[in-house]
C-alpha positions in Angstrom: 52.7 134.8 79.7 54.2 138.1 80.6 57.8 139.2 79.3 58.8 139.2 83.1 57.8 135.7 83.6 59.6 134.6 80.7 62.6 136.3 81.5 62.8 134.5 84.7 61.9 130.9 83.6 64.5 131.5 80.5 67.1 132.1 82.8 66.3 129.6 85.0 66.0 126.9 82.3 69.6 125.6 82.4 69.6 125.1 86.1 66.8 123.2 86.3 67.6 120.9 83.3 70.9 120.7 85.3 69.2 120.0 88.1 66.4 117.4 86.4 69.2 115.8 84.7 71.4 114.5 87.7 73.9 117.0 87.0 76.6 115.9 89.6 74.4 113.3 90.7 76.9 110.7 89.8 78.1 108.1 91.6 78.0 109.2 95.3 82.2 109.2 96.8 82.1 108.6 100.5 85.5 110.2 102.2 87.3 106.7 103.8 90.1 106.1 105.8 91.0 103.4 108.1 93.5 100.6 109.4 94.8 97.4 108.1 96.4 94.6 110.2 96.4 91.3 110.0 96.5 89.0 112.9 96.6 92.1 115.4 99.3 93.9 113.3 99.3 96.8 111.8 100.3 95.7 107.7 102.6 98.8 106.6 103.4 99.7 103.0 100.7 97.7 101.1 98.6 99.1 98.4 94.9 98.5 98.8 92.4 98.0 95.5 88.8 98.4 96.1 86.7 97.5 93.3 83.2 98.0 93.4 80.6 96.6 91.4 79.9 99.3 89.5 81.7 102.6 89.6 85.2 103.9 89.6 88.0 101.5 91.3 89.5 103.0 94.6 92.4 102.8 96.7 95.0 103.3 99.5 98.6 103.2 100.3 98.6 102.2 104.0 101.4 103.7 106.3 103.8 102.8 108.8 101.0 102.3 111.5 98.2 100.4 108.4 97.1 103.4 108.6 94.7 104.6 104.8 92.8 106.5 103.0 90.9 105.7 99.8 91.5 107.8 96.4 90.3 107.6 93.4 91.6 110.1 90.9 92.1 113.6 91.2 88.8 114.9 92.1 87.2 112.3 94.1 88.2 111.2 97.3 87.6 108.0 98.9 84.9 105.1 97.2 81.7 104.9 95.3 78.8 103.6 97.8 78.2 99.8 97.3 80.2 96.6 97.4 83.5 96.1 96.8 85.6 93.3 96.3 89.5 94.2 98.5 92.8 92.8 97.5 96.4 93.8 98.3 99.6 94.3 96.4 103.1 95.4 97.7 103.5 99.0 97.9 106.5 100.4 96.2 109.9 100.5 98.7 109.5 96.6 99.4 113.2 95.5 99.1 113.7 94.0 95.2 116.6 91.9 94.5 116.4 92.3 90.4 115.1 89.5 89.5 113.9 87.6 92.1 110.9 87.9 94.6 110.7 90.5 97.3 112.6 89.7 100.8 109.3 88.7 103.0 108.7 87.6 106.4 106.6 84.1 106.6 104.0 86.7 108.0 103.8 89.0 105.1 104.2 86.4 102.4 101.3 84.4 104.0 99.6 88.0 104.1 99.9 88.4 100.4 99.3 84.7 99.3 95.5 85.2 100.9 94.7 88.2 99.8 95.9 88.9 96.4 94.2 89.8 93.7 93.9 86.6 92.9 92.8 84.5 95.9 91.2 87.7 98.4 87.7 86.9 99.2 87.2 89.9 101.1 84.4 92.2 100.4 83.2 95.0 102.1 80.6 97.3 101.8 80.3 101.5 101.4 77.5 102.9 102.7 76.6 106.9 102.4 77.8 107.1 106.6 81.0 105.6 106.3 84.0 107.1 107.5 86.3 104.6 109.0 87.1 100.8 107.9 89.2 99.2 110.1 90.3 95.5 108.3 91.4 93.4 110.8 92.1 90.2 108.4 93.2 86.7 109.7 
């Protein structure tokens, strides 16, 4: 093998193990926004978790309009591709009285009674093309 050959091939050696080893071949973050509303309404101020099956948890604050757009730390945007089961909390500036529950319309406290963390059923899937997710929940 010539010096020349092996000069090249040497410098080119990380690279390729870089590249052969799935160097930032992770799991694959698909950029997501959308709109949640429930029973034809938009739902402001409410705190979306994805969670998919495997893979870093997501999630969304949604705005005045149900308006989001999925995070998941600082360097990845949006959600892993795959399956994920959705539920929603209150987002923070929901009136508190200390100590009691949060001041909710019959709308929004039949809202989060369904889809809670611990009665949502929802699940939605990821795929490599998606860009919007419009939940329209019932």
């Amino acid at each position: 093998m010539s010096n020349r050959l092996f000069s090249v091939l040497l410098c080119a050696a990380p690279f390729l193990l870089g590249f052969l080893s799935g160097c930032g071949g992770g799991p694959k973050f698909v950029p997501v926004k959308g709109v949640l509303t429930f029973r034809g309404t938009p739902v402001p101020n409410v705190i979306l978790d994805f969670y998919p099956e495997t893979g870093r948890p997501s999630w969304g604050q949604t705005d005045a309009e149900g308006q989001f757009a999925l995070e998941c730390d600082k360097e990845n945007t949006g959600a892993v591709v795959g399956k994920h089961n959705v539920f929603a909390r209150m987002g923070p500036g929901w009136e508190k009285i200390p100590g009691e529950r949060p001041a909710l319309s019959k709308n929004h406290a039949e809202f989060f009674e369904k889809f809670s963390a611990a009665n949502s059923n929802v699940v939605v899937e990821i795929q490599a093309t998606t860009k919007e997710l419009n939940l329209a929940w019932d």
